[in-house]
ROMIPA-444085 format. One record per residue: x, y, z of N, C-alpha, C in turn. Coordinates in steps of 0.05 Angstrom, whole numbers, plus 5000, padded with zeros to 4 digits. Layout:
% residues N
XYZXYZXYZ;...
% end
This chain:
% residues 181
751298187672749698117693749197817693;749597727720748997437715747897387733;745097277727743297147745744096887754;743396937773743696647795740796617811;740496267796737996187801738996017826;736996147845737995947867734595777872;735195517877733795277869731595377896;728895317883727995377901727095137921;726195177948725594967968722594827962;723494637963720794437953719794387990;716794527990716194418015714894038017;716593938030714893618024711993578044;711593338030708693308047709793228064;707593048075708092958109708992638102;709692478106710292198101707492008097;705992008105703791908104701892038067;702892258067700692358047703492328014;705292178020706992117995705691857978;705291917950704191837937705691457932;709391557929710291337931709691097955;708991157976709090977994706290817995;703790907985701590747977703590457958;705190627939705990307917708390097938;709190247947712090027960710690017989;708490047994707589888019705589788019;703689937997701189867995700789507979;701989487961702289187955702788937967;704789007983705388778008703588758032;702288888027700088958052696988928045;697088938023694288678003694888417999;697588328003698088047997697687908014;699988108044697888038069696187888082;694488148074691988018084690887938074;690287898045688687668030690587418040;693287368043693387068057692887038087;691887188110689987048119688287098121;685887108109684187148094683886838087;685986798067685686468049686386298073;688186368098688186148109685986188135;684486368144682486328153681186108145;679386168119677886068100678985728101;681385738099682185448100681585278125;683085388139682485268175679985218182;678285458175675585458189674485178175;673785148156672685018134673384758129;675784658139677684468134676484198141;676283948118674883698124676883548142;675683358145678383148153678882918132;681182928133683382728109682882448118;683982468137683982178140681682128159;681081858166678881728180680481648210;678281718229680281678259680381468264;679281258241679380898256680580778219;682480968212684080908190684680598183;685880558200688080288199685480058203;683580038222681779958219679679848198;679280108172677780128152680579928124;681580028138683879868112683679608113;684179508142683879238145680679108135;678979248148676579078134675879068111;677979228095676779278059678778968052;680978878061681678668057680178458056;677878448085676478238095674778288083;672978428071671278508053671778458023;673778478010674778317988674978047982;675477938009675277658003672677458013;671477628025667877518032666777608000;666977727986666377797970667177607949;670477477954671077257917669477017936;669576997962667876657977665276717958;663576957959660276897954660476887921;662676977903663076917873662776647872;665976537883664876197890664176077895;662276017917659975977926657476077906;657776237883656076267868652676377880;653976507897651376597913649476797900;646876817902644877117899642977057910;641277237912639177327937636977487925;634477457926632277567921631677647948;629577957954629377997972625378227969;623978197990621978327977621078408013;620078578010618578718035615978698039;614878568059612478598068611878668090;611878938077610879168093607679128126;605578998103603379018125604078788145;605978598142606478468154608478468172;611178728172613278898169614778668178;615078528158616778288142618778378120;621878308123622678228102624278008093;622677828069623377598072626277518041;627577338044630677388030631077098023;631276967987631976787985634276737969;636276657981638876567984639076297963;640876307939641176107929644376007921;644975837922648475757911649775517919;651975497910652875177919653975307954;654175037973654575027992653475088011;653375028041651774978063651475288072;648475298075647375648075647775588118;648175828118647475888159645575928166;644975848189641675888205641476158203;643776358207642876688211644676888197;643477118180644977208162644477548171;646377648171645777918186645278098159;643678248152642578478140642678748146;644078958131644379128130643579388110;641179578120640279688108640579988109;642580178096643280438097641680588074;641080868085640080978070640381358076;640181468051639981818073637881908082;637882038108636682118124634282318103;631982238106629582438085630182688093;629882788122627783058126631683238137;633383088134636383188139637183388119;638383658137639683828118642383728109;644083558118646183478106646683268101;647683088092647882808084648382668110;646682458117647282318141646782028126;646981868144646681528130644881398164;643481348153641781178177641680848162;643180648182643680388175641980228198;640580088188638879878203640379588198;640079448219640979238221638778978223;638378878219637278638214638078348212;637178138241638577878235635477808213;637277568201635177528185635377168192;633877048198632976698215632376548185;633476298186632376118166629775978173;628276138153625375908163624575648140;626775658124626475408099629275328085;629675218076632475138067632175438042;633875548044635175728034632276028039;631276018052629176208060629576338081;630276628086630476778107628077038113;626877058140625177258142625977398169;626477658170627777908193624778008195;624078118221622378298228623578578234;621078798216622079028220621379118244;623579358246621879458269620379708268;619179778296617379958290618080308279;620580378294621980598287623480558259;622980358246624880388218622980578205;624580658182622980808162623380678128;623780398140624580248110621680218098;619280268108617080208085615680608089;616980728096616581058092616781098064;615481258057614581298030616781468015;617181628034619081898019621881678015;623181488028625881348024625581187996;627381317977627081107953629180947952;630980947956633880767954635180697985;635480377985636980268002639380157988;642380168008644279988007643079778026;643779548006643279268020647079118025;646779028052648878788052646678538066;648478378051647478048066649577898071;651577838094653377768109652977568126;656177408125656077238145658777278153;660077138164663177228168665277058149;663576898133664976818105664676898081;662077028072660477168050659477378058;658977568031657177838036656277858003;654078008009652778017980652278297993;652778437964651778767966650278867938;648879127943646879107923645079457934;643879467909641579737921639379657913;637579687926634079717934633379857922;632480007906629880197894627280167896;626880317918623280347918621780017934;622979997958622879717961620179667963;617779887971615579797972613379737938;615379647923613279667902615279487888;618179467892619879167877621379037890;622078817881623778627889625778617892;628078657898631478697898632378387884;634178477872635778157867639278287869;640078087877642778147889645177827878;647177977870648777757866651877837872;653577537864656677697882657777797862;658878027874660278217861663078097838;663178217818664678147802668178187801;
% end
């Protein structure tokens, strides 16, 4: 007697419920969409690289380098102090060579009550009222003698020199400023 096994019929699932096709589709299909996902995240979020007045900022870091070796040689520095009740600030300028009737002042600082970093820069001519003595009037919307602002960037410029420097706490010290090394 000889049995004959005849193979029996394997009923299959349905294509969707095959275990293989979760691995050979399911992986390429998490890679997917986690990349856009990452490039969402990228695009949305994305700073800007360059500066839209590029060629611009390059050039004045040149012109700015070399107002900078003039006030070395020229041997320039600057004391500077705030008077506030008077909303005065007065700036004395010392070094070899012939000082200018008017020296423009520049005072940046971050915005107090701002959720994100902003820079609010005040400008200031500042008048010679004595041989090497300069005094700028503040104005009324500054917040340079506001209590909460503890640090200023200072520039003191002309279109041959610049002196740069930081302020701490201007209502209670003096700034002294000299050219950069």
């Amino acid at each position: 007697m000889e049995s004959v096994l005849k193979p029996q019929k394997r009923q299959m699932d349905k294509w969707h419920k095959e275990p293989w096709l979760l691995l050979v589709v399911g992986g390429p299909l998490i890679v997917v969409a986690a990349s856009i996902f990452t490039g969402y995240v990228a695009f949305s979020g994305a700073d800007k690289v360059v500066a839209e007045d590029y060629y611009k900022q390059g050039l004045m870091i040149n012109k700015d380098i070399q107002r900078d070796a003039k006030a070395r040689e020229l041997r320039l520095s600057a004391n500077l102090s705030l008077h506030a009740a008077q909303s005065l600030i007065r700036v004395e300028v010392t070094g070899a060579g012939e000082l200018p009737e008017q020296i423009q002042m520049s005072l940046a600082n971050a915005s107090p009550n701002a959720t994100k970093v902003t820079e609010i820069v005040h400008r200031i001519p500042l008048v010679r009222v004595a041989p090497g003595v300069y005094e700028g009037e503040l104005k009324q919307t500054s917040n340079i003698s506001d209590s909460s602002v503890k640090l200023f960037h200072i520039k003191l410029e002309t279109t041959d020199w610049r002196l740069t420097g930081d302020w701490f706490e201007p209502e209670q010290k003096a700034a002294q400023l000299n050219a950069s090394k």
